[in-house]
C-alpha positions in Angstrom: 0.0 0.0 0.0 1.3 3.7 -1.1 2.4 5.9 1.7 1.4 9.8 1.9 3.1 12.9 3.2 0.6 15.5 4.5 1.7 18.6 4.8 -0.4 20.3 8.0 -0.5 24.2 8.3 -1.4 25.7 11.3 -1.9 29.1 11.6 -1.7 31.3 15.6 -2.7 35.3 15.6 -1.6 37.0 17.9 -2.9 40.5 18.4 -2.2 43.3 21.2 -2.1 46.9 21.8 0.4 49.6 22.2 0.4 53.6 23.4 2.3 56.2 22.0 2.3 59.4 21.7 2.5 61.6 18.4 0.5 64.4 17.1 -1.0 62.4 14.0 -1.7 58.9 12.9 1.1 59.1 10.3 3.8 59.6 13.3 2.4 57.3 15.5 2.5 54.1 13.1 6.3 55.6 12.0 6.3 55.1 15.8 5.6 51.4 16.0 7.2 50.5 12.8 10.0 51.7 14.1 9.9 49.9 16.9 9.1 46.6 15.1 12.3 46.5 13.0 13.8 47.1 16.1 12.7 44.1 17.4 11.2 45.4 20.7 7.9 43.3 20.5 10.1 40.2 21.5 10.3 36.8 19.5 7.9 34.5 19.8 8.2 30.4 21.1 6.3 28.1 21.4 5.8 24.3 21.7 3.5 21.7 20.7 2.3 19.1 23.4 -0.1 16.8 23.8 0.1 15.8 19.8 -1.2 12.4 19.4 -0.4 12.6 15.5 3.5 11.1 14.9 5.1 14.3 13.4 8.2 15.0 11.9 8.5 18.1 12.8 6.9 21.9 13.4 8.7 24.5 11.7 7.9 28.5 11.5 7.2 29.1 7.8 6.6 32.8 9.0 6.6 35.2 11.6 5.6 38.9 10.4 4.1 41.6 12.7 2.0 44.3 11.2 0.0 46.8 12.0 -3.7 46.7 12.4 -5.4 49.9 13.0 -4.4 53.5 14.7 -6.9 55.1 16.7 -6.9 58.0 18.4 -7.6 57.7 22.4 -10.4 59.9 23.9 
């Protein structure tokens, strides 16, 4: 009988919220982009347990953060 490689993709969002201050939206997503190529959100890990499917292996086919929405606070 033939054998089969599956190839699984699971996808994880991850969303949260940051404050800064600027006098427009343009300057305030400079702001945060800035900050994301500087890497001050952190990298990410994880781990997979309790898989009851024999897996080769989990890898990170990719790991982007952008930017969602500005709002202004009230």
């Amino acid at each position: 009988m033939p054998t089969y490689t599956v190839t699984v993709t699971r996808t994880l969002t991850l969303t949260t919220s940051v404050t800064v201050r600027a006098r427009q939206e343009d300057e305030a997503q400079d702001k945060v982009r800035a900050l994301i190529e500087e890497n001050q959100f952190g990298t990410l890990a994880w781990e997979v347990v309790e898989s009851q499917a024999t897996v080769d292996d989990w890898q990170e086919d990719r790991d982007e953060i952008d930017i969602a929405s500005v709002e202004e606070d009230q």
